[in-house]
TORKOL-4160 file (C-alpha; in steps of 0.2 Angstrom, whole numbers, padded with zeros to 4 digits, m for minus):
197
<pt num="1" X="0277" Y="m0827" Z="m0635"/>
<pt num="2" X="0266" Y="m0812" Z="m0632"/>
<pt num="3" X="0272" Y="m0813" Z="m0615"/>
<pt num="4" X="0287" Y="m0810" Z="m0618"/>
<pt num="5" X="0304" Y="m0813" Z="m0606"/>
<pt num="6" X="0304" Y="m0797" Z="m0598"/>
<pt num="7" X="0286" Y="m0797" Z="m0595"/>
<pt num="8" X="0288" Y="m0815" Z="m0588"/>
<pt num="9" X="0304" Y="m0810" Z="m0577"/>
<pt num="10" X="0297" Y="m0795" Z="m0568"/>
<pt num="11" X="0279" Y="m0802" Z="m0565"/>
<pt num="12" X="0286" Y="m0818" Z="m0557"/>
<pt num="13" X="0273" Y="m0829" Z="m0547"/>
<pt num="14" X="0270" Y="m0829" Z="m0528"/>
<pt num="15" X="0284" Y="m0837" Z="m0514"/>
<pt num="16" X="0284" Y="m0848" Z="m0499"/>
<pt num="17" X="0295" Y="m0850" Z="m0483"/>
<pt num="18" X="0295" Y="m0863" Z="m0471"/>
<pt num="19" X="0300" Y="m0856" Z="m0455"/>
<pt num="20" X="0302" Y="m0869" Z="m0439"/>
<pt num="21" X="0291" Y="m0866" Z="m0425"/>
<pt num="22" X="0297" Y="m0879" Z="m0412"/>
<pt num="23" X="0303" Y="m0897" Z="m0413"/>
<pt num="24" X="0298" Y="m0911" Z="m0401"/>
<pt num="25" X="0304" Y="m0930" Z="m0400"/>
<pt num="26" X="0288" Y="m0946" Z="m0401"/>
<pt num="27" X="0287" Y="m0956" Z="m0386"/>
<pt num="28" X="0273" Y="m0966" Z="m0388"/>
<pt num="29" X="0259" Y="m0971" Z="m0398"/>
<pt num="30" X="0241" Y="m0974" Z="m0394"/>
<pt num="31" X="0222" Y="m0971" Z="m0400"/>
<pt num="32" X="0207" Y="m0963" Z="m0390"/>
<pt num="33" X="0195" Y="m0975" Z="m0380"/>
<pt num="34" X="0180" Y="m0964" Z="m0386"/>
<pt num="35" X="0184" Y="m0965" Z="m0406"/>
<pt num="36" X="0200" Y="m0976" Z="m0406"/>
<pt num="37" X="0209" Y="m0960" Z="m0416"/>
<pt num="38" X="0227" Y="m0963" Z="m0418"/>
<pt num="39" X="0238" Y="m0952" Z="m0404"/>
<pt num="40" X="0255" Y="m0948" Z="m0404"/>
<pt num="41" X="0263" Y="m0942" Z="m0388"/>
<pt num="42" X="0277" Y="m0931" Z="m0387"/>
<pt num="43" X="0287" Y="m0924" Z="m0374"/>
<pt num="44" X="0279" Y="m0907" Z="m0378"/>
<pt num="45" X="0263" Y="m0910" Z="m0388"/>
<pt num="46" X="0249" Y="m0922" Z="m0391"/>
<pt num="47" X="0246" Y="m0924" Z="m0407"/>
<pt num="48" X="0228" Y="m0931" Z="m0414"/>
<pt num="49" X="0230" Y="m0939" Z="m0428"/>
<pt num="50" X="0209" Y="m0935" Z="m0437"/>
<pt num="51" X="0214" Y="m0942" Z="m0457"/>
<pt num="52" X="0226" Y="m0959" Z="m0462"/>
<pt num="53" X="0229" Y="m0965" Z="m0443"/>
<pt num="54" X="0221" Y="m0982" Z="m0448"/>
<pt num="55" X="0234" Y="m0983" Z="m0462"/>
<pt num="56" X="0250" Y="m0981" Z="m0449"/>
<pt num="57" X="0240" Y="m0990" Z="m0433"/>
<pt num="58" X="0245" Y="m1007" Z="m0441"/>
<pt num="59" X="0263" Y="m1003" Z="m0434"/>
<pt num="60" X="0257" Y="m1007" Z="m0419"/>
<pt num="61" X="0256" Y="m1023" Z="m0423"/>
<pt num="62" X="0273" Y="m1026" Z="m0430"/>
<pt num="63" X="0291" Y="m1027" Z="m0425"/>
<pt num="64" X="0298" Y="m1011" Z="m0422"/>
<pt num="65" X="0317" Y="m1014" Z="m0425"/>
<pt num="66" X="0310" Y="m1019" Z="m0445"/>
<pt num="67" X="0299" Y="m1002" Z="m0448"/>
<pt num="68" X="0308" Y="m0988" Z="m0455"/>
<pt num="69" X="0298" Y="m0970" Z="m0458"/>
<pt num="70" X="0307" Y="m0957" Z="m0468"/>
<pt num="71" X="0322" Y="m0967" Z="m0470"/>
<pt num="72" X="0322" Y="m0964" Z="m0450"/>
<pt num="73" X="0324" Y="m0943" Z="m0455"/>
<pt num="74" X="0317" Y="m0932" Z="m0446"/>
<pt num="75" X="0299" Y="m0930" Z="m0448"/>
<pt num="76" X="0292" Y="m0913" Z="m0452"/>
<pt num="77" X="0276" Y="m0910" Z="m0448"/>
<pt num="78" X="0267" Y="m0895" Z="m0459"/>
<pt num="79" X="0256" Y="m0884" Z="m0447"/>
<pt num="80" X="0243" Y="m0873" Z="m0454"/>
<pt num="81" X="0226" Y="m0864" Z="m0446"/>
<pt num="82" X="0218" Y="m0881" Z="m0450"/>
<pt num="83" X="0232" Y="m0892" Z="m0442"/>
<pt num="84" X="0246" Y="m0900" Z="m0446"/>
<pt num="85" X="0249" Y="m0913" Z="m0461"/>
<pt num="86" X="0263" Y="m0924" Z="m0468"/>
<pt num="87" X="0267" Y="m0938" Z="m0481"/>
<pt num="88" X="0274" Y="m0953" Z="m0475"/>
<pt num="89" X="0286" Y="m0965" Z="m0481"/>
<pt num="90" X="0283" Y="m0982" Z="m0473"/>
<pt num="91" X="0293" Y="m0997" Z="m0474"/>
<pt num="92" X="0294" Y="m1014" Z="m0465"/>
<pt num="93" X="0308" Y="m1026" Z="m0471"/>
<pt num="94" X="0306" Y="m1043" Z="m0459"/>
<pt num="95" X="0318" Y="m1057" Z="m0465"/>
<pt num="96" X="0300" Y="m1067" Z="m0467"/>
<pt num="97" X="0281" Y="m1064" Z="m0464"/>
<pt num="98" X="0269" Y="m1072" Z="m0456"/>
<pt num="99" X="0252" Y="m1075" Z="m0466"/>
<pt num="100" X="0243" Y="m1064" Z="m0453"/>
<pt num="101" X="0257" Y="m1052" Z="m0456"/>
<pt num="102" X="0253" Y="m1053" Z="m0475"/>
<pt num="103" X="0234" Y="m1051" Z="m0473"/>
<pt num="104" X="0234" Y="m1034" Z="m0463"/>
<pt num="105" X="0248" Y="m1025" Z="m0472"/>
<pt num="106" X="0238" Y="m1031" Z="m0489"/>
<pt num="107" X="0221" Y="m1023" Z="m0482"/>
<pt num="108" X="0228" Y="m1007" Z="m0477"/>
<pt num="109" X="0236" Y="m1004" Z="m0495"/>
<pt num="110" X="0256" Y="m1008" Z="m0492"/>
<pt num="111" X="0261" Y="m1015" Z="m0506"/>
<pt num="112" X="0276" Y="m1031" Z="m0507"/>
<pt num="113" X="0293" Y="m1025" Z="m0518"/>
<pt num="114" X="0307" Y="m1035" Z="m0520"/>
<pt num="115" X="0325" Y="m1029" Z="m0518"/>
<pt num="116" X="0334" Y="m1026" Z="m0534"/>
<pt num="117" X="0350" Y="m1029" Z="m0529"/>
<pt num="118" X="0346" Y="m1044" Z="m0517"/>
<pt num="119" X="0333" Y="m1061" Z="m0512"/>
<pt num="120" X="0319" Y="m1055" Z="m0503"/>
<pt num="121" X="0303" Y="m1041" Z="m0501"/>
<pt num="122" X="0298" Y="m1029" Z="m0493"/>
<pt num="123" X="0280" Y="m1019" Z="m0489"/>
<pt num="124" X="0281" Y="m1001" Z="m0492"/>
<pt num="125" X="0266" Y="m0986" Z="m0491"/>
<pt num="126" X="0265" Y="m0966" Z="m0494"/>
<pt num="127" X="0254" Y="m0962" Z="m0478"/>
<pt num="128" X="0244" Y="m0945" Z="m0479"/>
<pt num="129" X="0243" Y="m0940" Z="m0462"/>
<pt num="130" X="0232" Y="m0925" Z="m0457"/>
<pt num="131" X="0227" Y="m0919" Z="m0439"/>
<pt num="132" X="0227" Y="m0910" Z="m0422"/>
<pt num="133" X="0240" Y="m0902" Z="m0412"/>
<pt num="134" X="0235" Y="m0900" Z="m0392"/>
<pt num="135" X="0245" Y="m0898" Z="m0378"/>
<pt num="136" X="0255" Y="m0912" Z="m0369"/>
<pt num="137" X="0240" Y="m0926" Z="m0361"/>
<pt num="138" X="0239" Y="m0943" Z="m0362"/>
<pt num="139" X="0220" Y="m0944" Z="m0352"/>
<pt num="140" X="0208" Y="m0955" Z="m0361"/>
<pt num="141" X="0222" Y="m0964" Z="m0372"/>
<pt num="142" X="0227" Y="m0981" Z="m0370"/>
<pt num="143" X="0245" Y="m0979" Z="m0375"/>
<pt num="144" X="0261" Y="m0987" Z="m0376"/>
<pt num="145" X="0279" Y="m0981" Z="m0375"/>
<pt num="146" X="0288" Y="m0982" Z="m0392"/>
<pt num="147" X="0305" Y="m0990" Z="m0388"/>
<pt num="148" X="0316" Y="m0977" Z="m0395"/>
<pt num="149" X="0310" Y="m0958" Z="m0398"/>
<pt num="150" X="0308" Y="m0951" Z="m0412"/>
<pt num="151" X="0311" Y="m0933" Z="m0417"/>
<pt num="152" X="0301" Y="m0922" Z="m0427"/>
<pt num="153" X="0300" Y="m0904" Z="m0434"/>
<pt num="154" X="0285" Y="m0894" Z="m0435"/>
<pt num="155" X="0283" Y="m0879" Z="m0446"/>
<pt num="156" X="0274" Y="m0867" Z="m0454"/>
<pt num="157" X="0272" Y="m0862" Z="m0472"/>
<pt num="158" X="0268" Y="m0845" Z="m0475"/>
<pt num="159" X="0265" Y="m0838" Z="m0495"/>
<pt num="160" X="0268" Y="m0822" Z="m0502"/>
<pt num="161" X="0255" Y="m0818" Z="m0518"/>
<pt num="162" X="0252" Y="m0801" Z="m0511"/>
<pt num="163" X="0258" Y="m0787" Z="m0526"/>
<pt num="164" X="0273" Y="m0780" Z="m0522"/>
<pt num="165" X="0273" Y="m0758" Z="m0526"/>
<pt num="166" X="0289" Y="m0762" Z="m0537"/>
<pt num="167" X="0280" Y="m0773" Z="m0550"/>
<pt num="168" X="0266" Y="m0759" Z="m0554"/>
<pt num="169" X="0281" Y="m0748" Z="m0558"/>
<pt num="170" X="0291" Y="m0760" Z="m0569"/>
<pt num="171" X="0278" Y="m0773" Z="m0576"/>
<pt num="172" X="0274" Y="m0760" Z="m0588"/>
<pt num="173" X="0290" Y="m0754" Z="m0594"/>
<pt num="174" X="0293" Y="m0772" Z="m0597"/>
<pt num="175" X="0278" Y="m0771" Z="m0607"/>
<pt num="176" X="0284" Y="m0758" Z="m0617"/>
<pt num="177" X="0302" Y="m0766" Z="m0619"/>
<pt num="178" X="0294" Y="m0783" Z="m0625"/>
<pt num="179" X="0282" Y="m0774" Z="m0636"/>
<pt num="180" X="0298" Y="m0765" Z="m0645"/>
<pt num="181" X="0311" Y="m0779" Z="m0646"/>
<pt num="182" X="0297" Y="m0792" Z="m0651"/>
<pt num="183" X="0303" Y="m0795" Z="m0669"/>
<pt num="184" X="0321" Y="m0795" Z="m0663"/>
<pt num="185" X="0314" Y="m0808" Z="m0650"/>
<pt num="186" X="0306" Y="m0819" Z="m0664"/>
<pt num="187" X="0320" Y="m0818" Z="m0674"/>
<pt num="188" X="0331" Y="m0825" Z="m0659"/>
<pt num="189" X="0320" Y="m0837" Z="m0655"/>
<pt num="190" X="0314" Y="m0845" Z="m0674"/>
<pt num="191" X="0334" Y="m0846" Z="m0676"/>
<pt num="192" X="0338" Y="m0865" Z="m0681"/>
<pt num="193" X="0348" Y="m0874" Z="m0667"/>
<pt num="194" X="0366" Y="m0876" Z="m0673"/>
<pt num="195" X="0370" Y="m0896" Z="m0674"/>
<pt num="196" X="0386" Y="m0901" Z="m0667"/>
<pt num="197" X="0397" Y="m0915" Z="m0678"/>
């Protein structure tokens, strides 16, 4: 309460914006021969996957036609000074699964769910993804060509916390405006709630 409404809606807190800085469309997948890092090849950009590429390299090893990533969405990827970065959410729905299937899902922490509204499971993952954006190369990769492309977004996300001049002229007059209709405030607030019947 001793910050009071005004003081709370002038000072604010600090904003973002995403703001698109191209978009590209996946056409294959491969890893490094030197440290078997997970590559993405895009028609414009290579993208080096440093942090949860082991995670999402067992798609290699499944059928295509079952996986769906983003509820096959557009994925955007979050560039920064760092890299870029992006959550993942990875499903694989085969009619059946073979035990090998099974085992390798199971080690790389997908985790079976069955339908609620029909017979059958499916494995699903939240895959972190961090890494490196470099332009368009596929030397030293052993790559193959995903059979459909798939589209992403990269953007960047910029924050304002900087002050603004404004909020030095009007934080305190808010001050002084709380500090004045405080007991009014109190009173307002220690009202009881009405009860409908």
């Amino acid at each position: 309460m001793l910050s009071g409404c005004a003081t709370a809606w002038v000072a604010g807190g600090t904003t973002s914006s995403d703001r698109l800085v191209y978009e590209d469309t996946i056409v294959a997948m491969g890893e490094t021969k030197k440290n078997k890092n997970l590559v993405l090849l895009g028609e414009k950009k290579t993208y080096l996957i440093t942090y949860g590429g082991e995670r999402l390299s067992v798609l290699a090893n499944l059928d295509p036609e079952k996986i769906t990533i983003d509820n096959d969405k557009v994925i955007t990827l979050v560039l920064t000074k760092e890299g870029f970065s992006t959550e993942l959410s990875v499903k694989y729905s085969p009619e059946a699964y073979s035990e090998q299937e099974n085992k390798l899902l199971t080690s790389k922490e997908y985790y079976k769910k069955a339908y609620p509204d029909r017979p059958g499971s499916f494995y699903t993952a939240s895959v972190s993804i961090r890494g490196q954006v470099f332009d368009k190369s596929d030397k030293d990769l052993a790559a193959y060509k995903l059979r459909q492309g798939r589209k992403i977004r990269v953007e960047s996300v910029t924050s304002d916390a900087s002050p603004r001049p404004d909020k030095f002229v009007t934080v305190p007059m808010a001050i002084a405006f709380d500090v004045v209709t405080s007991p009014l405030q109190l009173f307002i607030f220690s009202l009881p709630q009405s009860s409908s019947e």
